[in-house]
N, C-alpha and C positions, 0 to 999 in steps of 0.2 A: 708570460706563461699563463695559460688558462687557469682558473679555480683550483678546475676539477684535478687537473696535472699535477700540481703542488700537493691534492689531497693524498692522490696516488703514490707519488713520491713521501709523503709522513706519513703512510699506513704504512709504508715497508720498511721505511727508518724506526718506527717506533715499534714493529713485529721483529727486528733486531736485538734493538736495543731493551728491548724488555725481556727478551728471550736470552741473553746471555751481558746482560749488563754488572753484574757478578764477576766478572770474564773478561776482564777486559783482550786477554789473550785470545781465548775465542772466537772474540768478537772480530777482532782484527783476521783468523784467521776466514772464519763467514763469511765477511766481506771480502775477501779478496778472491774467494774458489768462488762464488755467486758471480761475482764481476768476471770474472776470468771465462767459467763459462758461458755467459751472458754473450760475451766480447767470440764466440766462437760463434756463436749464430747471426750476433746483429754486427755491425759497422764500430770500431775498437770509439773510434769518437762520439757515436750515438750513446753507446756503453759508460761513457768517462763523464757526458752531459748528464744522464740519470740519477749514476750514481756517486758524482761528488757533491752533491747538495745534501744527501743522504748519510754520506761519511760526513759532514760537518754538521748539519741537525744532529746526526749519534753523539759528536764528540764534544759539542754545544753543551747536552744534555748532562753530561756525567763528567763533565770541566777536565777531557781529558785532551793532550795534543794530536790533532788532526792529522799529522802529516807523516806518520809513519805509513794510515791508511791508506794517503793520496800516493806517496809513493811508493806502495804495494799493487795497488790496484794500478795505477799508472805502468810500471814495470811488467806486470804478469797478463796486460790484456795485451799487450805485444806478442807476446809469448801465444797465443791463445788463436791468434791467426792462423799459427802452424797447423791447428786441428783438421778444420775444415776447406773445399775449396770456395764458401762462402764467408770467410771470416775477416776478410778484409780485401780491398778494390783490386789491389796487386794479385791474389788468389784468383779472382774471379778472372783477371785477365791472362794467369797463368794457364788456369783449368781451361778458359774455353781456348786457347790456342794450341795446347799439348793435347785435349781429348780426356784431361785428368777427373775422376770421377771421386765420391767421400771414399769410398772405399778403399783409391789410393792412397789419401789422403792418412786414415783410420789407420791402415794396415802399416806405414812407411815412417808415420811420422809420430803418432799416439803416445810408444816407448817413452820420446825425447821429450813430450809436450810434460807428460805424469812426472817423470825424475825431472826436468829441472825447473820445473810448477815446483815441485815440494823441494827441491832444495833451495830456490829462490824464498818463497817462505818462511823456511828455517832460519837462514843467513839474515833476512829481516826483522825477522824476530828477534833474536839475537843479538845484530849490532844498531839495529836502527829504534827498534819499538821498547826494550828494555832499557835504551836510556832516559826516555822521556814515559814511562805506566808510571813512574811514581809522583810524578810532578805535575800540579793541579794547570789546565792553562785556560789562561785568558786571553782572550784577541784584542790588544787596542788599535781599532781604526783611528788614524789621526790624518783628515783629510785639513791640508792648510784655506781651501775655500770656503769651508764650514765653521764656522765660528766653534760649536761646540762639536765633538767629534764624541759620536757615539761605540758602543762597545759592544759586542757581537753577544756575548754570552747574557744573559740575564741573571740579576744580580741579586742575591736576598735583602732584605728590607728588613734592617735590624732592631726595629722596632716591635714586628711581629713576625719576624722570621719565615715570612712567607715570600715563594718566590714571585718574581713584578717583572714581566717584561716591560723591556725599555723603549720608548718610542725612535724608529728608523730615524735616521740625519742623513743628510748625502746619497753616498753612493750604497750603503752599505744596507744590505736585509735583513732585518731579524727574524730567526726562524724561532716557532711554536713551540715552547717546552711540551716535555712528553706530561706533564702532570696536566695539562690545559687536556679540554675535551676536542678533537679534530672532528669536528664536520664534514662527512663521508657522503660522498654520493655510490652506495657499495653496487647500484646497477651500473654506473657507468665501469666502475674497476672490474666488475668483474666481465663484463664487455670487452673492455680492452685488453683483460687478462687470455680472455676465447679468441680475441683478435692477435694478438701473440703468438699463441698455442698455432690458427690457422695459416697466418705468416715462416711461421717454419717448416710445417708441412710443406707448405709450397717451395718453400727454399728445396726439399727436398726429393722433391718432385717433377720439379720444371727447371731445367739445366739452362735455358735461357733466362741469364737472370735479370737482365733487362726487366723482360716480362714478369719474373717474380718481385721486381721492385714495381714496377706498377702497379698491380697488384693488389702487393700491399700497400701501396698509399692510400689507392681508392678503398682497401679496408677502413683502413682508420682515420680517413677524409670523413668515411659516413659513418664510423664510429661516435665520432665525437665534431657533430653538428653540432651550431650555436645557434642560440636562438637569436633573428632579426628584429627587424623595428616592428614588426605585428605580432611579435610572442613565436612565430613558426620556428621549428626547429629546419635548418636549412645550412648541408652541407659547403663548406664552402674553403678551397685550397689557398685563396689571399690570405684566408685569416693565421695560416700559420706563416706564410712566406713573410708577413710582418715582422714576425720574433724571429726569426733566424738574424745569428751576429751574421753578417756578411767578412767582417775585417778576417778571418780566417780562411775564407773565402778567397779572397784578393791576397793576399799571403802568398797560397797555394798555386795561384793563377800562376804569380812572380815566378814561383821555383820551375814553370813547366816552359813558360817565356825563356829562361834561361837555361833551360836545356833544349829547348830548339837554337838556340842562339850557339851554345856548346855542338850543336849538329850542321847549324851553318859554317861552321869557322874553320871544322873540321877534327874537334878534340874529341867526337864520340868515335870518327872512323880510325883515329892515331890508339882512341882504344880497342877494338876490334880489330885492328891488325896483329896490334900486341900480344891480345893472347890466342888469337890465330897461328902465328908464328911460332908461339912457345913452344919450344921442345920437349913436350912435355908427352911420352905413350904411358904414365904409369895414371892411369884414371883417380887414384887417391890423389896424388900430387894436384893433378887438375882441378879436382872437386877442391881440395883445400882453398887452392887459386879465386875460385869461384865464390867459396863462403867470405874468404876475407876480403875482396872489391865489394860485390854487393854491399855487404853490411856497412862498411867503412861508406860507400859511397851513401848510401839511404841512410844515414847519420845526418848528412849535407846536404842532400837532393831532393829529402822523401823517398818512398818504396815506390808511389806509380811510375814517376820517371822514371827510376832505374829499372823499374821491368820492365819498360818498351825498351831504354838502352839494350838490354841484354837477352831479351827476347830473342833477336836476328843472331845473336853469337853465338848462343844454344843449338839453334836451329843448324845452323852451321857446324859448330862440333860434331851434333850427330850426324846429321845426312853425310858430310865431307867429309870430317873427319874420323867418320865409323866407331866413334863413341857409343855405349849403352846410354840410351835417354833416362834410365831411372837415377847412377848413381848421380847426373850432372842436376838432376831435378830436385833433387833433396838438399843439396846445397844451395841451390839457389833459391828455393824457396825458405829456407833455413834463414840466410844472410838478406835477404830483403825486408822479413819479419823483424829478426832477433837486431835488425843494425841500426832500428829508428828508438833504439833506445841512447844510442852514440848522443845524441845528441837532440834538445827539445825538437829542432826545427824535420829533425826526419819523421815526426810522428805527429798528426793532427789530433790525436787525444792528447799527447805529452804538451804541446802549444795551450789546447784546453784547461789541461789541473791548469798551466801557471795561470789564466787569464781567472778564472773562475776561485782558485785560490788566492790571489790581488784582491778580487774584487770583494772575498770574504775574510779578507785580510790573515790566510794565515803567514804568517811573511817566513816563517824556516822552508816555504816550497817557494822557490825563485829560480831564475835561471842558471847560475852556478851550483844551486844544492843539487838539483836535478840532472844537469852536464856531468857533474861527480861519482854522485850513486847510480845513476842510470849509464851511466858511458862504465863504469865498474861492472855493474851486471852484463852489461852487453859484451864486453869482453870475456866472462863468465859463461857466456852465453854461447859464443861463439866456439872458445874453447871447448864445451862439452859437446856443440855441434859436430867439431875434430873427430874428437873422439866419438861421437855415436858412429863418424863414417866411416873408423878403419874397424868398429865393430862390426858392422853392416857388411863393408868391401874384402876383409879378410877370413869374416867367417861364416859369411853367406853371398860367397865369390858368385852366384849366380843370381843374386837376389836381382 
């Protein structure tokens, strides 16, 4: 990661953490509505790369356990896709195929995103963050390659009681206490803060978002130009494709291989028949049908697969089957979001905390803690999706 990026990322952990470090309650709540709307504008994975280095510099700082954070923020930028029709890949593929604009988005969905945002916070709050505010933590990385195995938090020196970072070993980083002075380049942040700003505009502007991701890259390609072997400052797009993990990448590839593979064999048409078939004329009944495949399925598959799966079936409903296209869109846009919390592998930010949480060794975020809590909210999730739709279909029958 560049200098500069790292500097970016500890002005905003440290304009956190000093603004409500008192707090720990707070603080966790901060962090998680910042992330959450963050995760409505940009890519829920770009969102979970920024900001959990951020949640562990905070929680570094003030020797508090990380992972109530990780799993608030991990859980609620899910949630967060529902907002917009740019909040995430599956949205953008929804919107441009149905014609779906923010507004429907805004007007349809907002209700569900505000109540179960704040009651997923609560409930976290509550059973996840109040058993660990009172208990001091420390991360011990114990890598068996490394002879000595270093410790994440920085340690007092009780000799004069002054804190001492500790020199990196292995695999592991250590990040800047907030008492240390951070070395700011404040022109470039606030460049890339204007480059941000202008990126969204665009998002909501230019409905082909192809072009608003080009766009934006070429914003912040020439944002943040490095300097070559002759001092120039000279844009240049390798220099980031270096640092990208690729292993997420090829992950992802996997799960699209195998549902082409599930489309040759013929289990995506045995599914498309099936609810084709269903005798189902009462449109609530159907939408329910709808929320609980998606979801369950993007637990397993991820969201983009299953929204090319289910795209063709939709389509079908309405044209053939003379379905209203709104009440069948809400659910599926519902259960494609709220279902990649089922399970790490449906969500490529959820894949992220665990990778980036290993690697800064908080070990209470792993793959079964996460399968637990997160497949609990989802089912949370889903359920209050139910019920927003017999609010919706029963007492705004023309909505």
């Amino acid at each position: 990661m560049p200098e500069h990026a790292e500097t970016i990322d500890a002005k905003i952990a440290k304009f956190i953490v000093m603004s409500t470090r008192t707090n720990i309650r707070l603080m966790f709540y901060l962090i998680c509505i910042v992330s959450t709307l963050s995760a409505s504008i940009l890519e829920d994975i770009s969102v979970a790369i920024i900001f959990i280095p951020i949640i562990i510099f905070a929680c570094q700082e003030i020797e508090v356990n990380p992972s109530p954070f990780l799993f608030g923020m991990t859980i609620c930028i899910n949630l967060a896709s529902t907002l917009t029709p740019f909040g995430s890949a599956e949205n953008v593929i929804i919107a441009q195929e149905f014609g779906l604009t923010l507004t429907f988005f805004l007007s349809n969905l907002s209700i569900y995103f505000v109540i179960t945002t704040a009651l997923t916070l609560i409930l976290l709050d509550k059973f996840v963050l109040q058993k660990s505010i009172k208990n001091k933590w420390q991360a011990d990385c114990k890598d068996p390659a490394v002879p000595n195995h270093t410790v994440l938090l920085n340690k007092s020196d009780a000799s004069n009681n002054l804190v001492v970072p500790i020199k990196p070993i292995g695999r592991v980083d250590v990040l800047i206490p907030l008492s240390e002075e951070i070395p700011a380049n404040k022109i470039l942040f606030w460049k890339n803060l204007v480059g941000l700003l202008i990126f969204t505009a665009i998002l909501f502007f230019i409905h082909e978002i192809h072009v608003a991701g080009m766009l934006g890259l070429l914003i912040f390609v020439f944002l943040n130009a490095e300097k070559n072997e002759k001092g120039v400052y000279q844009p240049k797009l390798s220099n980031f494709l270096r640092r990208v993990d690729y292993k997420l990448i090829y992950f992802f590839i996997c799960l699209f291989v195998l549902v082409y593979l599930m489309d040759v064999n013929g289990t995506i048409l045995i599914l498309e028949n099936f609810i084709e078939t269903m005798p189902l004329d009462n449109i609530f009944m159907l939408s329910i049908v709808i929320i609980l495949l998606t979801s369950i399925l993007s637990g397993f598959l991820d969201n983009v697969p299953v929204t090319i799966i289910f795209i063709p079936i939709i389509n079908i409903l309405v044209t053939g089957g003379g379905f209203a296209e709104t009440p069948l869109l809400i659910p599926f846009i519902l259960g494609i979001n709220v279902g990649g919390n089922f399970l790490p592998q449906g969500s490529a930010a959820d894949m992220m905390t665990l990778e980036l949480s290993q690697k800064h060794c908080v070990e209470e975020v792993n793959y079964k803690s996460l399968t637990k809590l997160g497949g609990t909210f989802a089912l949370l999730h889903v359920v209050l999706g139910i019920g927003y739709l017999a609010f919706l279909i029963y007492v705004f029958p023309g909505f």
